[in-house]
C-alpha positions as CSV (number, residue, x, y, z in Angstrom):
1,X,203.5,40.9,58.3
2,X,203.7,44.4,57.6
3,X,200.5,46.1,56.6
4,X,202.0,47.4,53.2
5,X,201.4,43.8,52.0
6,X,197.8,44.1,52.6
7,X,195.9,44.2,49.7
8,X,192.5,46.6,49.6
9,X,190.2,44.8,51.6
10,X,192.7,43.4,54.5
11,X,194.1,47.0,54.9
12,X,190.4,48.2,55.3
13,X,189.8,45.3,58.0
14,X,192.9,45.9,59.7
15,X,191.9,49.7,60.0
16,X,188.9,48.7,61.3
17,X,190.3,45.8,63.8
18,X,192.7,48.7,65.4
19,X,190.2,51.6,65.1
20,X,191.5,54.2,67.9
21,X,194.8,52.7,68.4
22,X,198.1,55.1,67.5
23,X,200.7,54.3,65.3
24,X,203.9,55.2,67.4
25,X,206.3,53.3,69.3
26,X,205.8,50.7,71.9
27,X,205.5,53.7,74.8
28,X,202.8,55.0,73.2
29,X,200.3,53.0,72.0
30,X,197.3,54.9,72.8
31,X,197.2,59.2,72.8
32,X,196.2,59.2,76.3
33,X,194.9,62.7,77.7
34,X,193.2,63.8,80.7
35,X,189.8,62.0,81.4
36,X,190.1,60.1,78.4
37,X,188.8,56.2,79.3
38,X,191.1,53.4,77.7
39,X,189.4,50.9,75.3
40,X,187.4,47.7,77.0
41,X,189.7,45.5,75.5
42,X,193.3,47.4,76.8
43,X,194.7,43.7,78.3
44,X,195.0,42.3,75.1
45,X,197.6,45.0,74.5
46,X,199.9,43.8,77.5
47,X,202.0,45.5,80.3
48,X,203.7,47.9,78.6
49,X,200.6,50.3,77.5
50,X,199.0,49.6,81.3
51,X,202.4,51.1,83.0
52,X,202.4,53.9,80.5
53,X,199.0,54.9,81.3
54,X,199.9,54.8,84.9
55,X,202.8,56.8,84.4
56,X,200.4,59.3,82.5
57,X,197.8,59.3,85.0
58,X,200.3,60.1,88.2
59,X,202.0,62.6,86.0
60,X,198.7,64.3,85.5
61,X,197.6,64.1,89.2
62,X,200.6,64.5,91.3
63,X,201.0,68.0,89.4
64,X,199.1,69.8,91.7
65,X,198.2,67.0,94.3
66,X,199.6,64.9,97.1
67,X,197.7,62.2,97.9
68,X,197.3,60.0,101.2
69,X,196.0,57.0,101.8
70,X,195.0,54.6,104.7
71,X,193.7,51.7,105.5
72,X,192.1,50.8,108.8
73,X,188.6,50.4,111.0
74,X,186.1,52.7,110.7
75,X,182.7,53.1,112.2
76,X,180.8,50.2,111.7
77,X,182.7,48.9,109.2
78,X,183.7,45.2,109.6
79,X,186.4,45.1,107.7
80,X,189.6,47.5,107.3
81,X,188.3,50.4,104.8
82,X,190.4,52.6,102.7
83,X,190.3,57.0,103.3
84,X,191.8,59.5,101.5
85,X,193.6,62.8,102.1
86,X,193.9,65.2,98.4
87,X,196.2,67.9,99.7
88,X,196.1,70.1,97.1
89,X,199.9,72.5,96.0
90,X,197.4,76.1,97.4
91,X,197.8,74.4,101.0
92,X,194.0,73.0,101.0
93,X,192.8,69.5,102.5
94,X,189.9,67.2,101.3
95,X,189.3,63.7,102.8
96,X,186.8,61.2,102.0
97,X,186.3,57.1,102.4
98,X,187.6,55.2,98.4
99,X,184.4,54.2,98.5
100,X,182.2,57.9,98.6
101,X,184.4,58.5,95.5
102,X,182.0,55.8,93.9
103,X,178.7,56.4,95.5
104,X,176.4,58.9,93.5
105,X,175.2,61.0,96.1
106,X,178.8,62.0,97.2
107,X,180.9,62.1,94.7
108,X,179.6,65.6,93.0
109,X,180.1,67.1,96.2
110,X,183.7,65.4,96.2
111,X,183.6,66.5,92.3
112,X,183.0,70.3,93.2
113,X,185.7,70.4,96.5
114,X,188.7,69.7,93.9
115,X,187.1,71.4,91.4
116,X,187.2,74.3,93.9
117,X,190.1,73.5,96.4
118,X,192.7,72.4,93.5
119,X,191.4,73.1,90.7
120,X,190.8,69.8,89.5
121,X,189.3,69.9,86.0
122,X,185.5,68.4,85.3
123,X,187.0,65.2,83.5
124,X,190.1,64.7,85.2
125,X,188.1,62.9,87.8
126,X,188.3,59.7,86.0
127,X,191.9,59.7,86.6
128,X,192.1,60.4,90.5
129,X,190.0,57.6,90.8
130,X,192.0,55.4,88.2
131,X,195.4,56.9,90.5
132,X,194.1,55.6,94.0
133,X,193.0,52.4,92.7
134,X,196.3,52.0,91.4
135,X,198.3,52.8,94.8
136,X,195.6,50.4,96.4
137,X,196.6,47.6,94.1
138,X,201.0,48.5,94.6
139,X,199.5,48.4,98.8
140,X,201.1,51.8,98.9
141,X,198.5,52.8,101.6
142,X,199.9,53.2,105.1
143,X,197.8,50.9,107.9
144,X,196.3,52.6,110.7
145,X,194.4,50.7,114.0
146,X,191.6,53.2,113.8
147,X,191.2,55.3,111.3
148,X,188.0,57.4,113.5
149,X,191.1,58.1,115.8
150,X,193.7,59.2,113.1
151,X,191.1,61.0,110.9
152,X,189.7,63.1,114.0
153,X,193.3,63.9,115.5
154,X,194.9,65.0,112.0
155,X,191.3,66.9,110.7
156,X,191.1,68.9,114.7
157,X,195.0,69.5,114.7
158,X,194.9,70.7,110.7
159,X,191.8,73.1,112.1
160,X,194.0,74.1,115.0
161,X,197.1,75.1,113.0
162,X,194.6,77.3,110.5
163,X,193.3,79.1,113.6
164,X,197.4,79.8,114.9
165,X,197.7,80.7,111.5
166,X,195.4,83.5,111.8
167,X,196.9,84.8,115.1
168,X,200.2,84.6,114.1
169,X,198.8,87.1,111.2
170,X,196.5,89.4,113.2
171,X,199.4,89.8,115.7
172,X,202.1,90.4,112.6
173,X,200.3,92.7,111.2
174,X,199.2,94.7,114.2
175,X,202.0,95.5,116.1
176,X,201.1,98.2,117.1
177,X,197.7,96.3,119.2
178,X,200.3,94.5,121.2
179,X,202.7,97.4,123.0
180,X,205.0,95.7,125.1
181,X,204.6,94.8,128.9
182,X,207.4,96.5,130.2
183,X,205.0,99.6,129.3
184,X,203.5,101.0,132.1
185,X,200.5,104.1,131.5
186,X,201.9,106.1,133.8
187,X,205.6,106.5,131.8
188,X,204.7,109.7,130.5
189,X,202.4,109.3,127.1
190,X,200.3,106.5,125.9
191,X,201.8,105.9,122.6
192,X,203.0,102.1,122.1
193,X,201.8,101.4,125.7
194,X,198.7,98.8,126.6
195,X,195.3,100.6,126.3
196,X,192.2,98.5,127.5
197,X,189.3,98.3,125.6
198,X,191.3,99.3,122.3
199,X,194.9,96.8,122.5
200,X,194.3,93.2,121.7
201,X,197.1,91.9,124.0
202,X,200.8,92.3,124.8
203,X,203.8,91.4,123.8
204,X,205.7,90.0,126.6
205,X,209.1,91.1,126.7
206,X,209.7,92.2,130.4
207,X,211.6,90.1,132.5
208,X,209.1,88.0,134.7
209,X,207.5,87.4,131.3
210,X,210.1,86.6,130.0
211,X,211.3,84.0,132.7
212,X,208.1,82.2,133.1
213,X,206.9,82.4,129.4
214,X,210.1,82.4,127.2
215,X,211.5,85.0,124.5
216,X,208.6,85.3,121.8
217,X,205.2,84.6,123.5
218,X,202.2,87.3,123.0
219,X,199.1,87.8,125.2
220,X,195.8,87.9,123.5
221,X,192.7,89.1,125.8
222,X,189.4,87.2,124.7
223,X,187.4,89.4,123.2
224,X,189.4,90.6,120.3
225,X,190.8,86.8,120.1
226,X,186.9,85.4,119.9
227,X,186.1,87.9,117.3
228,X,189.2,87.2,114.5
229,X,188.8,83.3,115.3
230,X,184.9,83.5,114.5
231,X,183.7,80.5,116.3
232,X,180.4,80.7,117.8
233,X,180.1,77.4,119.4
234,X,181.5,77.4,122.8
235,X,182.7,73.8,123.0
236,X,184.0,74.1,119.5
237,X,185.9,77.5,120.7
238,X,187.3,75.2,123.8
239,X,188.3,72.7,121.7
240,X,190.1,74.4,119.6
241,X,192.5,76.2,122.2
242,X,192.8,72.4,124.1
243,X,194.4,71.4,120.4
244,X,196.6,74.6,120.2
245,X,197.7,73.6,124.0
246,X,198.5,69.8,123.0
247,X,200.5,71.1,120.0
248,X,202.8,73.6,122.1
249,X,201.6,76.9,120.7
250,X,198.9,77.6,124.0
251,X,200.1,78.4,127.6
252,X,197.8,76.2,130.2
253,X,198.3,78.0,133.4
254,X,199.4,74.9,136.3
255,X,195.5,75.4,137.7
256,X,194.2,74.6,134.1
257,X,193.0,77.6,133.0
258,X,193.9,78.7,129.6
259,X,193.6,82.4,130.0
260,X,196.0,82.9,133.3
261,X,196.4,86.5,134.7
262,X,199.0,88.6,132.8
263,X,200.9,91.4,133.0
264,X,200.2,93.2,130.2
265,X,201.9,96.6,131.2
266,X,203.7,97.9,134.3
267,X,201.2,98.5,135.9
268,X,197.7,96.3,134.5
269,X,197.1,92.7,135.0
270,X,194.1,91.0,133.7
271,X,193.4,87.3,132.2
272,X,194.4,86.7,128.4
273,X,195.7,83.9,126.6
274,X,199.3,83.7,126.0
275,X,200.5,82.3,122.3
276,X,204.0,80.8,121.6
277,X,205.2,82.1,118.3
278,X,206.4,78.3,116.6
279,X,207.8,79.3,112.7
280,X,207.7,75.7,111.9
281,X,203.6,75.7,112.2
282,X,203.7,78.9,110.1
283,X,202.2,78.6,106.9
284,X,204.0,80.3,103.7
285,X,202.1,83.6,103.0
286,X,201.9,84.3,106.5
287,X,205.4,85.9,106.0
288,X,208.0,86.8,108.5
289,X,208.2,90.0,110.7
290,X,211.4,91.6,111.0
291,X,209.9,94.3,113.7
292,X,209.5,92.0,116.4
């Protein structure tokens, strides 16, 4: 029965009944917005408002999100656990077990890192975790054996490709640091040739080079190379370059050593690390060089 056939005291009980609830069509039975938690009692108004909300909610996220998850061991866990990778549209990374997304202590640290990495409003929190729990429940989580395995070789390779980001860009946009090899400091001048103690490498372009380390490789001697990547540790540093070696981008000499002897001009050799220029591992921003 249509509610213009209440009389004064039904319509004010039927008002009160469906207090919060829109009068629209059947798509949109509630005015959902960010943050905004559904009434207790949502099941009594069936499938149809549930799916729209979902719809809403991924909507929301997936506008400036991607979102990974996976299901495997972890740690001491007995059972397989669920972790999550937020990749955010500006090129950041945050990952975190479901379950820290529930636990007081972590979750306004998690709160802040999308606040600050994607710019995740306060209240849209709600819906991330409303969005996960919803992929959980469609099993659209990809299964892993060991998740301490997968979450330690994507989060080191990830911190690999930011380092190669930042020599692909020093070296870009300082040419002029890495004079070529077929250079020697005895042709005349020192303009464009290798100087020590001021040029930060080479690029390899003479033939030998050439032959043994293909078309586009650079030499980077370790000082300068220590001081852009900023890493204090030692075994963090050596880490770091074993990860840039196992994803192609680091030349591993055949007695192991990652900083071989190179020629760096005509007519100086000394030990530097020799980088593979790889566009694909290139992050937008770091821009192309026309002048190579």
């Amino acid at each position: 029965m249509s509610k213009d056939n209440f009389n004064e005291d039904e319509l004010k009980r039927y008002e009160e009944e469906n207090e919060g609830i829109k009068e629209t069509n059947d798509e949109t039975l509630f005015n959902i917005k960010a943050g905004e938690m559904l009434p207790p009692d949502i099941d009594a108004l069936g499938d149809v408002s549930k799916k729209t909300r979902v719809e809403k909610i991924q909507e929301e996220v997936e506008k400036k999100w991607t979102i990974k998850l996976l299901r495997g061991k972890y740690n001491e866990y007995i059972v397989d656990v669920f972790f999550i990778e937020f990749n955010s549209k500006f090129g950041a990374t945050l990952r975190c077990l479901y379950s820290d997304m529930y636990d007081p202590k972590k979750e306004k640290g998690i709160i802040r890192d999308l606040m600050n990495i994607g710019l995740m409003k306060y209240d849209d929190y709600t819906l991330f975790k409303e969005y996960i729990t919803h992929l959980i429940d469609l099993e659209k989580y990809e299964s892993v054996e060991n998740l301490d395995e997968t979450i330690t070789s994507d989060s080191d390779k990830d911190e690999a490709e930011k380092y190669y980001n930042m020599v692909v860009e020093h070296i870009r946009e300082n040419l002029s640091l890495f004079p070529s090899s077929n250079e020697g400091l005895k042709d005349g001048d020192s303009k464009g040739k290798y100087i020590d103690k001021v040029s930060h490498g080479a690029k390899i372009d003479d033939e030998a080079g050439n032959k043994k380390y293909g078309a586009d490789a650079y030499a980077f001697v370790s000082e300068p190379l220590r001081d852009l990547l900023s890493i204090t540790n030692t075994k963090k540093y050596g880490a770091v370059l074993d990860k840039l070696i196992e994803i192609g981008v680091l030349y591993r000499s055949i007695d192991g050593r990652k900083d071989p002897k190179v020629k760096l001009a005509k007519d100086v050799e000394q030990r530097a690390y020799v980088f593979y220029i790889n566009p694909s591992l290139i992050k937008a921003g770091g821009g192309d060089n026309d002048n190579k």
